[in-house]
N, C-alpha and C positions, 0 to 999 in steps of 0.2 A: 955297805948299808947296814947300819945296826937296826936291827928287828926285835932287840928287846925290850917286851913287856913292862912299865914302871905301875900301871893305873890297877887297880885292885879289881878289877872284872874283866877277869883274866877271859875266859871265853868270849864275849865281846871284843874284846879288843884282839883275840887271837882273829876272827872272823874280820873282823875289817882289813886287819894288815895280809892274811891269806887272801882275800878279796882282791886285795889292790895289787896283789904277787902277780892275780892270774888277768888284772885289768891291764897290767905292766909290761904282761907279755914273759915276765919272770917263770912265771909256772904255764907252762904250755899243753894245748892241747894232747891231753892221753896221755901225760905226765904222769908217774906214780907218785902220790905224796910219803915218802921218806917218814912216818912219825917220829921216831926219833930223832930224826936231824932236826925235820921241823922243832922239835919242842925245844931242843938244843939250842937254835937260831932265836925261838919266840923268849928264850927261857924261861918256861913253864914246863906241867908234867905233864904226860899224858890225858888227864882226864883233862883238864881244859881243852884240850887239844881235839879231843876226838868229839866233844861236845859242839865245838867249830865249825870242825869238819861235816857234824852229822848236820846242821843250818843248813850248811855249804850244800851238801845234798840235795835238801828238801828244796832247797832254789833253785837247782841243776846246774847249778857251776860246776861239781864231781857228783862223780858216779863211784858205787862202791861194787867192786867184784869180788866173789868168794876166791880167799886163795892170793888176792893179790893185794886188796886194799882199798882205801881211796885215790883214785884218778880226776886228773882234769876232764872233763866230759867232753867228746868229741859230738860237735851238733851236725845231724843231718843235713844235706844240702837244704832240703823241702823246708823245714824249718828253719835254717838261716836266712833263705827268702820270705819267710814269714815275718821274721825280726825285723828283717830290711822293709817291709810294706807299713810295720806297724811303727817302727823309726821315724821312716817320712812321714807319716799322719799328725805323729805328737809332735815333731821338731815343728813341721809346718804349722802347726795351730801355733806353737809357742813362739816361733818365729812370725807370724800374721800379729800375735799382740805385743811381741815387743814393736812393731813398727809404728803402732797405734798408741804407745806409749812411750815413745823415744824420749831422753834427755840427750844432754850434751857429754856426758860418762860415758852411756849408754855407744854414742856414736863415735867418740874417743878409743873408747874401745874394740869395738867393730872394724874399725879401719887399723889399727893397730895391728889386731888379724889376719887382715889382708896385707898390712904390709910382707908381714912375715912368711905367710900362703905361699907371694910372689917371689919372696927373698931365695926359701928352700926348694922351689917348684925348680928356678933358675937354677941353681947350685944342684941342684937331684940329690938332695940332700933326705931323703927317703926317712931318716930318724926322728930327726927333726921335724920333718913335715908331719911325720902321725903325729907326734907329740902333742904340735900346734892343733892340730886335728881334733884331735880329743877333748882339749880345753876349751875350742870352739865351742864344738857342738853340744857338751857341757854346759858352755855357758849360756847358748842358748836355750836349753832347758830349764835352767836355774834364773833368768833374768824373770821370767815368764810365772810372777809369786803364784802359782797356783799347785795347793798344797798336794791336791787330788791327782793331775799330772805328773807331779816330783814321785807320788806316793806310788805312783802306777810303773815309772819309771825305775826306782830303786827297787821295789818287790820283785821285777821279771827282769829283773839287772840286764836292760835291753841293752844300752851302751857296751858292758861289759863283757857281756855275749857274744857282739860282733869281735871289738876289738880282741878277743882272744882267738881269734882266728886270724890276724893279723892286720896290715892294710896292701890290699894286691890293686887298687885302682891308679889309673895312669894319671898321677899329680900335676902335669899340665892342663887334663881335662878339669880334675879334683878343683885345682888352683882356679879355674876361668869358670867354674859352678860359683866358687866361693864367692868368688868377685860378684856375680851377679843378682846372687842371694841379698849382699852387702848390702849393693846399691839400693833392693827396692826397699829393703828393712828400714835404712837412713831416708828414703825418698817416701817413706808412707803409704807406701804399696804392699799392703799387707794380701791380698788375694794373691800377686804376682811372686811375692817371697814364699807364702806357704807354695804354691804349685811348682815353683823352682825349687824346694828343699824335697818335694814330693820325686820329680824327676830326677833331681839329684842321687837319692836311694836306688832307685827303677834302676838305672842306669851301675851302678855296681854291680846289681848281679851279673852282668852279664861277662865281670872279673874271676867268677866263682863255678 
């Protein structure tokens, strides 16, 4: 994976590809960030780097300990079920109005998802299936033009927070949530999609 910097703002772009290390699973919970290596890897110097780093902070991605550095932030249980309550809330709204707004992309796509859900669910292909995972639930965020939700979404990098903590749910169950969430989103049951995307959450924690 080449990780280096071409774009001229250099500390943003340090910040988003570090972002995406620890959305990736790359950089792991209670990982020490390496500055060096990282800069090495980004190639950039130091001060970009540690300017990234200090974002990364302020948004609780890492933590910085005297003595040791920047770290990946390990999130308390109690607040990981915080994440997961306040996940289903947003996915649910955003998933009730794409239902309400469906095209033919729109459901193209959806089901396309589910194919794939069903593909790696059967195969326990566990990689795969977060992967698909992510982009889902992504997309359901992002289908949903509302700035104010995207905006809420990327500041408390709520997607990214969980998935850095892995995915420990049983992908057979995951798989037969998905499917059902699918159907009402295409079917225009948007009350029925949000409360299923709501349960869908509820129901993780009980992985953790």
């Amino acid at each position: 994976m080449d990780l280096k910097i071409k774009q001229s703002n250099l500390s943003t772009e340090a910040y988003n590809k570090i972002k995406l290390l620890i959305l990736n699973g790359k950089l792991k919970s209670g990982e020490k960030i390496i500055q060096e290596k990282m800069a090495e890897k980004l190639g950039i110097s130091k001060i970009p780097l540690i300017s990234a780093l200090s974002i990364l902070q302020k948004e609780r991605l890492l933590t910085y300990v005297p003595g040791k550095g920047f770290c990946v932030r390990k999130i308390p249980l109690d607040e990981f079920h915080d994440l997961l309550d306040l996940r289903g809330v947003l996915e649910g709204l955003a998933a009730k109005k794409l239902s309400e707004n469906m095209t033919q992309l729109h459901k193209d796509v959806l089901i396309s998802y589910l194919e794939s859900f069903k593909k790696y669910a059967k195969e326990n292909d566990i990689d795969k299936y977060t992967e698909t995972d992510k982009k889902f639930h992504f997309y359901i965020i992002e289908s949903y033009k509302n700035a104010y939700l995207q905006h809420i979404n990327n500041s408390f990098n709520i997607l990214i927070l969980i998935y850095s903590k892995g995915f420990k749910s049983d992908i057979k169950v995951s798989a037969a949530d998905h499917e059902k969430i699918v159907q009402c989103i295409i079917n225009n049951d948007g009350v029925g999609a949000s409360n299923l995307m709501i349960e869908h959450f509820e129901k993780a924690k009980a992985y953790w």
